[in-house]
Backbone as ProteinMPNN parsed JSONL, in Angstrom:
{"seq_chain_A": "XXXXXXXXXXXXXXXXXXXXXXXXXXXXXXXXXXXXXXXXXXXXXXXXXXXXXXXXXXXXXXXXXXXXXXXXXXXXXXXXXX", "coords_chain_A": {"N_chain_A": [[-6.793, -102.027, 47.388], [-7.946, -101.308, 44.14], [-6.368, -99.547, 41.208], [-8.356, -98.581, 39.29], [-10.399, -98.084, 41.141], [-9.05, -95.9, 43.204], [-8.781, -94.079, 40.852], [-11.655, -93.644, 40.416], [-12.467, -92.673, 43.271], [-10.819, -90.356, 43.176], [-11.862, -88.957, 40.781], [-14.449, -88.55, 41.684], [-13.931, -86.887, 43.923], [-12.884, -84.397, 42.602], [-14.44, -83.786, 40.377], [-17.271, -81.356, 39.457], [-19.978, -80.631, 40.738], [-23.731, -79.68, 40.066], [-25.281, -77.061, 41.043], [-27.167, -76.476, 44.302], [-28.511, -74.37, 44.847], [-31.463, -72.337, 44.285], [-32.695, -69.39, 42.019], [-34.538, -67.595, 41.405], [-36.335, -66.619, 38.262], [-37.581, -64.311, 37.982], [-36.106, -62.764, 39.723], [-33.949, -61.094, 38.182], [-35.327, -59.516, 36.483], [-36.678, -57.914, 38.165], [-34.156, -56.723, 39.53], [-33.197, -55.203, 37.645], [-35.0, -53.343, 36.759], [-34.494, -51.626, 39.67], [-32.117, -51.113, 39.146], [-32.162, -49.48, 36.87], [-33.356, -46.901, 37.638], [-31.434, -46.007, 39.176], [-29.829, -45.503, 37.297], [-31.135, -43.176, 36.254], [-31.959, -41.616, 37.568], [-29.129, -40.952, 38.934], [-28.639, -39.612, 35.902], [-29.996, -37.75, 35.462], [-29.576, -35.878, 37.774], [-26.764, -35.224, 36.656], [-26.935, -34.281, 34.776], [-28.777, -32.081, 35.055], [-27.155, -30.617, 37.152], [-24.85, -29.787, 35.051], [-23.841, -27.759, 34.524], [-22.686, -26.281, 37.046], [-20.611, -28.543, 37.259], [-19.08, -28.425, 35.596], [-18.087, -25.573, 35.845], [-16.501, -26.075, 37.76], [-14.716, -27.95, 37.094], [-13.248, -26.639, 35.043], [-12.375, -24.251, 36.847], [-10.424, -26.047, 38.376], [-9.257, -26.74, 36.843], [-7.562, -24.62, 36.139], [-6.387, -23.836, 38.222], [-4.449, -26.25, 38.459], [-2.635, -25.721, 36.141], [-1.328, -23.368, 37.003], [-3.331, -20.683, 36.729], [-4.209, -17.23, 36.861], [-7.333, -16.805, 37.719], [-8.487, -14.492, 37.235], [-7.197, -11.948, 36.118], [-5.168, -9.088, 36.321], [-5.461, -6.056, 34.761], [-2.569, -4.342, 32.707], [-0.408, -6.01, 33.716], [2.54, -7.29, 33.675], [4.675, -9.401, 33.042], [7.213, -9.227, 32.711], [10.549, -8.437, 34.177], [11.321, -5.642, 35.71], [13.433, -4.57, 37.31], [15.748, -5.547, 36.771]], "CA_chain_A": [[-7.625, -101.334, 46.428], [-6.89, -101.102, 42.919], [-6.033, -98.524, 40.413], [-9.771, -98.221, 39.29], [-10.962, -97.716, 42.598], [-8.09, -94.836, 43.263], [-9.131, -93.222, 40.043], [-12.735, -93.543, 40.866], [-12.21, -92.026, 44.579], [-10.546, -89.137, 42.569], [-12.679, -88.265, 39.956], [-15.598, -88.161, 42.791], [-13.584, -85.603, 44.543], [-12.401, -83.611, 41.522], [-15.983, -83.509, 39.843], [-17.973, -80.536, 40.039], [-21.66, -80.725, 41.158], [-24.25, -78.537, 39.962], [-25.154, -76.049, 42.27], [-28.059, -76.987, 44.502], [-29.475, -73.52, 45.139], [-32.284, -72.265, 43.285], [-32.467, -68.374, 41.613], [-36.008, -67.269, 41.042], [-36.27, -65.969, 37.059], [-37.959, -63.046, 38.416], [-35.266, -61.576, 40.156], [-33.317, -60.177, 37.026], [-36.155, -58.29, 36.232], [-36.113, -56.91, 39.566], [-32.812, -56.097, 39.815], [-32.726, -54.151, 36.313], [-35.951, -52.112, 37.244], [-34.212, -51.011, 40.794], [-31.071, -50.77, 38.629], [-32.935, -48.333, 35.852], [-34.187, -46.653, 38.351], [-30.865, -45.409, 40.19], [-29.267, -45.262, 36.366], [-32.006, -42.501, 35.653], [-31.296, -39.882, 38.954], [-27.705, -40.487, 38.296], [-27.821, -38.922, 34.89], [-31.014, -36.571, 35.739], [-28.373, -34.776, 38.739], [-25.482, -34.554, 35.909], [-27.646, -33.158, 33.597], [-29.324, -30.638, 36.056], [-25.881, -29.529, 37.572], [-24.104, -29.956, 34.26], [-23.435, -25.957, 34.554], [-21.624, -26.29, 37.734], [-19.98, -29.176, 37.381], [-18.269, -27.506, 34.168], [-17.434, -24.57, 36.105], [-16.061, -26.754, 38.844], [-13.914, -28.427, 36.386], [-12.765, -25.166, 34.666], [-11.661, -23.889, 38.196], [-9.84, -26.861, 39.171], [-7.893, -27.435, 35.308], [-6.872, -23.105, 36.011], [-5.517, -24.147, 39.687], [-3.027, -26.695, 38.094], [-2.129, -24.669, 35.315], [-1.55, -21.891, 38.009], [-3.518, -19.377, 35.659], [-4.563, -16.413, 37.738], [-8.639, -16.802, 37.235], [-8.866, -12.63, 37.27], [-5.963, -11.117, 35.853], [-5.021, -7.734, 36.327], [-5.018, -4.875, 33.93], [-1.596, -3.373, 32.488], [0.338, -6.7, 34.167], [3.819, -7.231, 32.79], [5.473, -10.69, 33.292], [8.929, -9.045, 32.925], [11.06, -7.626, 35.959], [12.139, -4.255, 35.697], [14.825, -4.272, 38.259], [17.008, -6.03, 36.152]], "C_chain_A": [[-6.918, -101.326, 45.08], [-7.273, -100.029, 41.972], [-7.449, -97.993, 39.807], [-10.527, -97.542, 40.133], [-10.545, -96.23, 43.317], [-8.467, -93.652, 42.538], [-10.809, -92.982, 40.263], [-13.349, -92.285, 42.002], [-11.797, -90.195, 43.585], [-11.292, -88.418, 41.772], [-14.5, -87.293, 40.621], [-15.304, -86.777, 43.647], [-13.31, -84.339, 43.995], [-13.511, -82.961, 40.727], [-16.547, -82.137, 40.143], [-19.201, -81.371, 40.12], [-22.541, -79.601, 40.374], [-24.996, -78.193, 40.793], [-26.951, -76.212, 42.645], [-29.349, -75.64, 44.885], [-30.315, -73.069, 43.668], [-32.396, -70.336, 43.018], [-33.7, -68.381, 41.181], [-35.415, -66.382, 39.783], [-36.445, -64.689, 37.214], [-37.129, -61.983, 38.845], [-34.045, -60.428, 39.131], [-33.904, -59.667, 36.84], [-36.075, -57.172, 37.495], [-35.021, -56.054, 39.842], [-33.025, -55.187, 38.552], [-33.805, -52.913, 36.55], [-35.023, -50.995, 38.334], [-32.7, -50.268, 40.072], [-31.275, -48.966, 37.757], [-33.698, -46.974, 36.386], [-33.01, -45.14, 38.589], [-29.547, -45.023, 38.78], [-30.281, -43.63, 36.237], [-31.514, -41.707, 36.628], [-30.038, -40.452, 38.431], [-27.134, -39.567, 37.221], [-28.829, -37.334, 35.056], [-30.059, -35.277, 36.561], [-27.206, -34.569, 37.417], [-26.047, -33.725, 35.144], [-28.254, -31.704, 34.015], [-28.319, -29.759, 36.765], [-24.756, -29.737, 36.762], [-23.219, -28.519, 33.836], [-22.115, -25.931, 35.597], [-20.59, -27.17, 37.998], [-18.909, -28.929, 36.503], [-17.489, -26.336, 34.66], [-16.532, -24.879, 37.129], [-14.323, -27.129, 38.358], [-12.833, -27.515, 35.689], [-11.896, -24.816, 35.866], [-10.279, -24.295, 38.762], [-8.458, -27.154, 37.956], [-6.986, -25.989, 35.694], [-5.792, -23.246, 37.394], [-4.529, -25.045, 39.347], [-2.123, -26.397, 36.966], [-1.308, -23.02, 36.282], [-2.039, -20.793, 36.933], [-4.156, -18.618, 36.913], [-6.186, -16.18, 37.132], [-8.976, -14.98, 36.784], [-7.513, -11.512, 37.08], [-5.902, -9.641, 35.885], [-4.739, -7.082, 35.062], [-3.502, -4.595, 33.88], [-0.517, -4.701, 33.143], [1.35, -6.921, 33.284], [4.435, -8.557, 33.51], [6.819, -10.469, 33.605], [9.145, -8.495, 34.403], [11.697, -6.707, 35.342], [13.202, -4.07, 36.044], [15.705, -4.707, 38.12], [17.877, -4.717, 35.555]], "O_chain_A": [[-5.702, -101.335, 44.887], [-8.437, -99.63, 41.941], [-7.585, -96.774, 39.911], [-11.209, -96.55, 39.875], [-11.377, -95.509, 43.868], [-8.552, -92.53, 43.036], [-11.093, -91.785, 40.239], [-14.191, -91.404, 41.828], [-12.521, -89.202, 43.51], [-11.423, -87.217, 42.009], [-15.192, -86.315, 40.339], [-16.101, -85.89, 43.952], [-13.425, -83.301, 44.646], [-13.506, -81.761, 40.451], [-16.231, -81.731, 41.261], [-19.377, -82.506, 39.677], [-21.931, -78.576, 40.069], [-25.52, -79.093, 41.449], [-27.842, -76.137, 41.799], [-30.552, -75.784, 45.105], [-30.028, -73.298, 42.492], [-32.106, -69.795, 44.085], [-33.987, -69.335, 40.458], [-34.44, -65.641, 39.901], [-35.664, -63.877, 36.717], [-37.212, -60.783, 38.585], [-33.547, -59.341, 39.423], [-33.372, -58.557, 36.873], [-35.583, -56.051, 37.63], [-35.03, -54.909, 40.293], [-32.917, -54.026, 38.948], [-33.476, -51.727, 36.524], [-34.834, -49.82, 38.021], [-32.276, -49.156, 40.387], [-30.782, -47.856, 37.962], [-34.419, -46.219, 35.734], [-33.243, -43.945, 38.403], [-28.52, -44.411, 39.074], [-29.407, -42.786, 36.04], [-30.491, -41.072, 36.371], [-29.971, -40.363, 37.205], [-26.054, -38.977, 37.194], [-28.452, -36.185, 34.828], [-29.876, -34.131, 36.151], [-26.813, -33.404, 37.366], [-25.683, -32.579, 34.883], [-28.194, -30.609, 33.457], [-28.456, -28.554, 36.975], [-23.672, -29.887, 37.325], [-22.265, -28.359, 33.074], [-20.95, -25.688, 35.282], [-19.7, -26.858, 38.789], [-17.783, -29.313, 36.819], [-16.426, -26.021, 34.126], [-15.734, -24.0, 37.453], [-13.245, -26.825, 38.868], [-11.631, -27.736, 35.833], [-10.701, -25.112, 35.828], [-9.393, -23.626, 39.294], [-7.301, -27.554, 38.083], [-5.764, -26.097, 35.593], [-4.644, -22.806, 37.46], [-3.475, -24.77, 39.921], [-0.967, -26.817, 36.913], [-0.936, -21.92, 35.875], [-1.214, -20.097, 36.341], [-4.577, -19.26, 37.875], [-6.321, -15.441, 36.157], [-9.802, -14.614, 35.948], [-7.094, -10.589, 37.779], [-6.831, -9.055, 35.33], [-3.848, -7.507, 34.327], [-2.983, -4.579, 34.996], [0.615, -4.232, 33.025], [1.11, -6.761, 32.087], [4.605, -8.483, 34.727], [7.514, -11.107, 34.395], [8.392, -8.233, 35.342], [12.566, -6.918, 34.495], [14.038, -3.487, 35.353], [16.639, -4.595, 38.914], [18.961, -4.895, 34.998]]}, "name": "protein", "num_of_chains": 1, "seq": "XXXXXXXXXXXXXXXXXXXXXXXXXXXXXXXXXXXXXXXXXXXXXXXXXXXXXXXXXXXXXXXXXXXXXXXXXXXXXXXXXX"}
């Protein structure tokens, strides 16, 4: 065989193809409807429990802060018994 033939063989194997399946146009529309769909309740629930999700958040920032959510009256940080 000669060097033509070699490079030939190679380029055949190396090549892409274009891709033999077929993609109906339609289905992007499809998909973005079903998409728009499940975008819309996603923000509808944040927006409707945007109260407790705030107070959730609040709760959870005071628990790694250790702040005591309900502090006592007259409390004194110092120690006496020094």
């Amino acid at each position: 065989m000669t060097f033509t033939t070699y490079v030939n063989l190679l380029m055949r194997f190396v090549s892409f193809s274009a891709p033999r399946a077929y993609i109906d146009p339609n289905t992007g529309g499809m998909l973005f409807q079903i998409l728009a769909v499940f975008l819309a309740l996603f923000s509808g629930i944040i927006f409707f429990f945007s109260r407790q999700i705030k107070t959730f958040a609040a709760k959870v920032r005071r628990r790694f802060r250790n702040e005591d959510p309900h502090p006592m009256p007259n409390q004194d940080q110092t120690n006496d018994d020094a």
